[in-house]
C-alpha positions in Angstrom: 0.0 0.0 0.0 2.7 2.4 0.8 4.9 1.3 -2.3 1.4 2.5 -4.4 1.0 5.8 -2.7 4.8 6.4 -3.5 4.5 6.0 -6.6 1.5 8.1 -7.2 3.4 11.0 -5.2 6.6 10.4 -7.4 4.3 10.9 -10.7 2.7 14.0 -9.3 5.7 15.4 -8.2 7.2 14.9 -11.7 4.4 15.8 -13.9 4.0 19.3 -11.9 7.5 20.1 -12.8 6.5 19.9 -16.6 3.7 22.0 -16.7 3.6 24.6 -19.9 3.0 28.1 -19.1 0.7 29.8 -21.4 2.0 32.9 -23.3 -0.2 35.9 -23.7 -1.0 36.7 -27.0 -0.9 41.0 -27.4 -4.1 40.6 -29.9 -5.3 44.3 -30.7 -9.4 43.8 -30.4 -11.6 45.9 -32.2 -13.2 49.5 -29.9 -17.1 49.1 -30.0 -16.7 52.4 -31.7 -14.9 51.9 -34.5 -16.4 48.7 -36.1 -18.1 49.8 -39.6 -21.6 49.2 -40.2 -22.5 46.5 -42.1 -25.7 47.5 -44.5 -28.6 45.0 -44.0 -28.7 42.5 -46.5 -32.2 41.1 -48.1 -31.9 37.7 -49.8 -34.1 37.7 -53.4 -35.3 34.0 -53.1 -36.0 32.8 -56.6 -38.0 30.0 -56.6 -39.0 27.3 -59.7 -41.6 25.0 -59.2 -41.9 21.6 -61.6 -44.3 22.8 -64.1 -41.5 26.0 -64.5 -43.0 28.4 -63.3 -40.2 31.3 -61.6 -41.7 33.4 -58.2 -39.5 36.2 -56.9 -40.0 36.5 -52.9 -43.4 34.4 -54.0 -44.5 37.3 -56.7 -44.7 35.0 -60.2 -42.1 36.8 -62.6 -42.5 33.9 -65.6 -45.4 34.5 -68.5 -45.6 30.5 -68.8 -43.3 28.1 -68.1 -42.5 27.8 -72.2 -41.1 32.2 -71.5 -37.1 31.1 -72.4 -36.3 34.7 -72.2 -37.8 35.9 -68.2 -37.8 39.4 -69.4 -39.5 40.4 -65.9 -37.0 38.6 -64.5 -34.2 40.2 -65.3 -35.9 43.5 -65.2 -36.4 42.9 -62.1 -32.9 41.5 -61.0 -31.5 44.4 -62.3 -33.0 46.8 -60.4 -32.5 45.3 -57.4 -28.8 45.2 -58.5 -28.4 49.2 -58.9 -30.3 50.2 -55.2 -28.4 47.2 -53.5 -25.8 45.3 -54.7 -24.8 43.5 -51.9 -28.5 41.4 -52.0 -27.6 37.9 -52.7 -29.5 35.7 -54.9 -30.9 32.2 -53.8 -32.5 30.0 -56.6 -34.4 27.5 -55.2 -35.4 25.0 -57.8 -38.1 22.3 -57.3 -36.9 18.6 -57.7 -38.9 17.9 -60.3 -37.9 21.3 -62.5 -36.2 20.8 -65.4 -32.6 21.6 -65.5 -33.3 23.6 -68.5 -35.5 26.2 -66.6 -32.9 26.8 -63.9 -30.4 27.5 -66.9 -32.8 29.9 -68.0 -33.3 31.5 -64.6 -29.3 31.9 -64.4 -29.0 33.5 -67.9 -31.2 36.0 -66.5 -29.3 36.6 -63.3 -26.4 36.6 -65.9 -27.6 39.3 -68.0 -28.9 41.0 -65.0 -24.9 41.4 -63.8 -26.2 39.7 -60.1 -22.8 39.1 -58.0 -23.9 37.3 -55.4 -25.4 33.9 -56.4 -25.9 30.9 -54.8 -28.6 28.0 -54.8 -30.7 26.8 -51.6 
């Protein structure tokens, strides 16, 4: 028993020698006061359904599903491009869309110059 509790004091003793210090790290944090405002950002959520229909923010934007074109659209797109820029895009396609129609809906962000695209 007193061979054990030895031993335990022996490992103690030597691991306590070994301990590793943390440095401080001088890290120069941001002032609450002088962090720039980020502008609010509104997500356009462009959504195709399987018959190809295209809804804007659930407002319909496509003629018929046969519209190649999506003149609204892109119309649309690009003014929502000049007042914000910063506004991603989010096409949302249904699984039973054709791929075609979600080409179509990304020539029109094309010609609409969007920067921010992604799909949800």
């Amino acid at each position: 028993m007193v061979d054990v509790v030895f031993v335990l004091l022996l490992f103690f003793m030597a691991s306590a020698g070994q301990q590793i210090k943390e440095g401080f790290f001088e890290i120069g944090l941001p002032s609450p006061g002088s962090t720039p405002e980020k502008p609010i950002t509104t997500p356009i959520l462009v959504d195709v359904d399987a018959q190809g229909n295209v809804f804007v923010n659930n407002e319909q934007k496509s003629a018929s599903p046969k519209d190649r074109d999506l003149k609204s659209l892109e119309e649309f797109l690009t003014a929502a491009a000049k007042n914000s820029p910063d506004d991603p895009v989010i096409i949302r396609p249904n699984l039973e869309a054709r791929h075609e129609r979600v080409v179509d809906v990304l020539n029109a962000c094309r010609l609409a110059r969007v920067k921010k695209l992604s799909f949800g």
